[in-house]
C-alpha positions as CSV (number, residue, x, y, z in Angstrom):
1,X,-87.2,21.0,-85.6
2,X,-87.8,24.2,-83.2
3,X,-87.8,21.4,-80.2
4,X,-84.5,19.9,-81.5
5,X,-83.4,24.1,-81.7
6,X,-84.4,24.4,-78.1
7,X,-82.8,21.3,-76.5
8,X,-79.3,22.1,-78.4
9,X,-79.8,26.0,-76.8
10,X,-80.6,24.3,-73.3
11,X,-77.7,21.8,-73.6
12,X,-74.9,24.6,-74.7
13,X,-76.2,26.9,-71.5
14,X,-76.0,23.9,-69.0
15,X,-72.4,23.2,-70.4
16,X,-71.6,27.2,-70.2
17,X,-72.4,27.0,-66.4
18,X,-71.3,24.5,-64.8
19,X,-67.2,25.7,-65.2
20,X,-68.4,28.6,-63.6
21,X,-70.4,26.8,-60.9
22,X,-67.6,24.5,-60.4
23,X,-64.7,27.5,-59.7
24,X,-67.2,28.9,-57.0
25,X,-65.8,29.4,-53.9
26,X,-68.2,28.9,-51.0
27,X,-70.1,31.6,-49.9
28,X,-69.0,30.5,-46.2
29,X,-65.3,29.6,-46.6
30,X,-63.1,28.3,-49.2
31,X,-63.3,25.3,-51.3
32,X,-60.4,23.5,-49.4
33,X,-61.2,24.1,-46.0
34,X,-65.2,23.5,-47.2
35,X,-63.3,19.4,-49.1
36,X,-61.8,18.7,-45.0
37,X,-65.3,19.3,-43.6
38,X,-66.5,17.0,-46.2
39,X,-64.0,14.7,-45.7
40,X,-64.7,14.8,-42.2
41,X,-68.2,15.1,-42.1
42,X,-68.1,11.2,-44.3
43,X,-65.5,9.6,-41.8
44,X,-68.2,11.0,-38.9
45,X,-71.4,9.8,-40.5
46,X,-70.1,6.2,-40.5
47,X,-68.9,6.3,-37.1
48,X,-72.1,7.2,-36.5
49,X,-73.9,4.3,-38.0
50,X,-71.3,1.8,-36.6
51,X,-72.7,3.1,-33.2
52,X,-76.0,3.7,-33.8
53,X,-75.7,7.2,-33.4
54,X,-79.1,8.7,-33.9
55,X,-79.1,11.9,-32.8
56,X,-75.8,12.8,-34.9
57,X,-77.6,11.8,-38.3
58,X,-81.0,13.3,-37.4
59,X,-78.8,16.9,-37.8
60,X,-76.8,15.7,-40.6
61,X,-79.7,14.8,-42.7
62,X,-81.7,17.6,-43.8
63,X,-85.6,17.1,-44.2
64,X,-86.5,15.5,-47.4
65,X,-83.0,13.3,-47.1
66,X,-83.3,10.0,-49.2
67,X,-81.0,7.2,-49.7
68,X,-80.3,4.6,-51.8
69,X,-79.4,1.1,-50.2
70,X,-78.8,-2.3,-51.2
71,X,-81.0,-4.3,-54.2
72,X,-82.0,-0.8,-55.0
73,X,-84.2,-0.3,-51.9
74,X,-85.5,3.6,-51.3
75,X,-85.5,5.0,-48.0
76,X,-86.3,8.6,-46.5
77,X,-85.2,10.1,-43.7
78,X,-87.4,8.5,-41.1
79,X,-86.9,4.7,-41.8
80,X,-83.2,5.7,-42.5
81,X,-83.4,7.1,-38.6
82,X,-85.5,3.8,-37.5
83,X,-82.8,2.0,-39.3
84,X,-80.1,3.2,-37.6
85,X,-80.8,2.8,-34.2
86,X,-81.9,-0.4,-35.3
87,X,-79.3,-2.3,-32.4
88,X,-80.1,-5.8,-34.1
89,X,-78.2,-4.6,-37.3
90,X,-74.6,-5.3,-36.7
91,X,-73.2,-3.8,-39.9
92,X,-69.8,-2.0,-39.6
93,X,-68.9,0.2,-42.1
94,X,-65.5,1.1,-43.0
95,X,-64.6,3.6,-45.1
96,X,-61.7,4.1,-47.7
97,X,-60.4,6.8,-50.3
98,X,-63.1,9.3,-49.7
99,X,-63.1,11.7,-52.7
100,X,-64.9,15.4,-53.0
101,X,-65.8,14.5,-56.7
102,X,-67.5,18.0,-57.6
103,X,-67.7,20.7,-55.6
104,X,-70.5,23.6,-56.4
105,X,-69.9,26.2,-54.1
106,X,-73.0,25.2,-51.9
107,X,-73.2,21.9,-53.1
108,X,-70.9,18.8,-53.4
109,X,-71.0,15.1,-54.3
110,X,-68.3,12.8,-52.4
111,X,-67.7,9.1,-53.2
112,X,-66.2,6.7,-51.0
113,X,-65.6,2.4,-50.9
114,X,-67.1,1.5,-48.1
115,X,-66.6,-1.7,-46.6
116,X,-69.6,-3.4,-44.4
117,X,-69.1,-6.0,-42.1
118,X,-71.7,-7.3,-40.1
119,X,-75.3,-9.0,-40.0
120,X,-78.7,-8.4,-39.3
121,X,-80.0,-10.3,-36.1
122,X,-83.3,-9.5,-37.0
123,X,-83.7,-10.2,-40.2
124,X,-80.7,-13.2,-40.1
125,X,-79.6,-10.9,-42.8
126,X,-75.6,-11.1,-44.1
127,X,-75.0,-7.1,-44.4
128,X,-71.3,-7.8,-45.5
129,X,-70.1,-6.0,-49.0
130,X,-67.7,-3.6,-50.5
131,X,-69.9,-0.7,-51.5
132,X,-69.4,2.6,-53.7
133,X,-71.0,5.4,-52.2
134,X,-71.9,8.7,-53.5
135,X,-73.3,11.4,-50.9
136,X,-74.7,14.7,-52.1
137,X,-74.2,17.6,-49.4
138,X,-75.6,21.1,-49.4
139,X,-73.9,24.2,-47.3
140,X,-77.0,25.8,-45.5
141,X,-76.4,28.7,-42.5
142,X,-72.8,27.4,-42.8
143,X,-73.2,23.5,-41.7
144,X,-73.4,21.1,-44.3
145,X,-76.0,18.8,-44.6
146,X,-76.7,15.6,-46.8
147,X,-79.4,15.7,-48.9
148,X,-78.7,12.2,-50.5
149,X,-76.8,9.1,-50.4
150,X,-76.9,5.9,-52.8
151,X,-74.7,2.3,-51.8
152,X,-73.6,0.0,-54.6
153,X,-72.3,-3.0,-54.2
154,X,-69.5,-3.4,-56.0
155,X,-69.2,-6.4,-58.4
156,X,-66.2,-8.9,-57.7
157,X,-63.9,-8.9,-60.2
């Protein structure tokens, strides 16, 4: 019964914060200038990955990045990198109604359809799909950096 007490306690303290985490403004700008980063920042990634960019997501991804990839498949930041400049994978991914879903002061979640065209050479691999994607940023020293990432393919309906 005291366990029962203290997970009801818990639950009312997590639902009393997280209005007032939500209405933070970033400590490094405003919330709406902080969503067109974001917004950007998405659109940027995947032009990235369409060119095999390296570099750009080595400094977007923050140590300790994971991601979540087709049939369920875990990755961390260093086979994600391998991965990417991968030249045998063909996949192009497009991107479509990007959405700041929460927004935490330093930390948001964005979603986005993605669409993937392509194959992998290597593998003889079809990479093609329409995915939803949820990407998990935090705002560190004023850059935003992902911290997480999970594709699903979305179900035709």
């Amino acid at each position: 019964m005291k366990f029962v007490r203290i997970q009801m306690l818990a639950l009312a303290v997590i639902m009393a914060v997280i209005p007032l985490a939500a209405g933070q403004k970033s400590s490094n700008g405003t919330a709406a200038a902080d969503k067109a980063d974001l917004i950007k920042l998405d659109k940027e990634w995947l032009d990235a990955a369409r060119n095999h960019d390296r570099a750009f997501c080595a400094r977007l991804w923050a140590p300790g990045f994971v991601e979540i990839i087709g049939h369920g498949v875990v990755l961390n930041r260093e086979q994600l990198l391998d991965l990417i400049s991968d030249k045998t994978r063909q996949g192009k991914p497009y991107v479509d109604d990007i959405h700041v879903a929460n927004y935490y002061g330093d930390v948001a979640v964005v979603t986005d359809h993605t669409t993937l065209k392509g194959h992998d050479t290597g593998k003889k691999a079809d990479l093609a799909g329409q995915y939803r994607v949820i990407r998990v940023y935090i705002k560190r020293n004023g850059k935003w950096r992902a911290i997480a990432a999970c594709l699903n393919m979305m179900g035709s309906e």
